[in-house]
N, C-alpha and C positions, 0 to 999 in steps of 0.2 A: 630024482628025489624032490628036487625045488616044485614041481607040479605035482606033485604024487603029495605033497604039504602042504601046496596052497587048496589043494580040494579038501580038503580031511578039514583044514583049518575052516574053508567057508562053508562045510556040511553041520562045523561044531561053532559056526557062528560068531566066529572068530575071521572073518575075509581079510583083514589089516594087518592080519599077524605075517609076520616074515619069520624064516627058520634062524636070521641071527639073531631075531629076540629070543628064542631058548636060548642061545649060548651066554645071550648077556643074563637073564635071567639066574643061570645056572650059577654063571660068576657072584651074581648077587646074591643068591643064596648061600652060598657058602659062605662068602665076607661075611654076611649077617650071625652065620654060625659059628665063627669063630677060626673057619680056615685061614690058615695065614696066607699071604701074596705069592710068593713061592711055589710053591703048594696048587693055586688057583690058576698059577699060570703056565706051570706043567699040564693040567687038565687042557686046558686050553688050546698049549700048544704053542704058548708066545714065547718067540724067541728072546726078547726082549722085558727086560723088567719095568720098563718104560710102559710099557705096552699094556701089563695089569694093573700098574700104578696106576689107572685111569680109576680103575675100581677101590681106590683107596678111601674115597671120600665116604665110602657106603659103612665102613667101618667104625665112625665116629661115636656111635652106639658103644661099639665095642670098646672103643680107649675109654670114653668117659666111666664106662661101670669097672673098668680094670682100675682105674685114677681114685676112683671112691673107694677102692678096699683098704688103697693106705691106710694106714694106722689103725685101723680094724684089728680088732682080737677077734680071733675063732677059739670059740671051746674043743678042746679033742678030746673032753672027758667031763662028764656030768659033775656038776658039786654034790657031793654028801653033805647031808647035816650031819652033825654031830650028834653022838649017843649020849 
């Protein structure tokens, strides 16, 4: 697999790429979307929650715009004017 990747990688021009950068990748992607840790590190495969916590820092995005909806009102129903 590991050679049958690094060709495919240097044919796409990509020679530096290593197949655990898609895993990290993958972890990244998800933190960014909103997968919880958990979650990222059953994909994974970590035994250890030590082990995705390393991907926690990539979430920061995430807590900050969840921190700003404090006290935020949501409409769940349009205003009418009055007749």
């Amino acid at each position: 697999m590991s050679k049958a990747f690094k060709a495919g990688a240097r044919a796409a021009g990509y020679g530096h790429a290593r197949l655990h950068d898609l895993r990290h990748s993958t972890a990244s992607e998800m933190i960014n979307a909103g997968v919880d840790l958990y979650t990222v590190g059953g994909v994974l495969g970590h035994k250890s929650a030590i082990s995705t916590k390393r991907y926690s820092h990539l979430a920061t995005q995430t807590l900050q715009s969840a921190v700003a909806l404090v006290g935020k009102k949501t409409r769940t129903t349009p205003k009418r004017k009055a007749p």
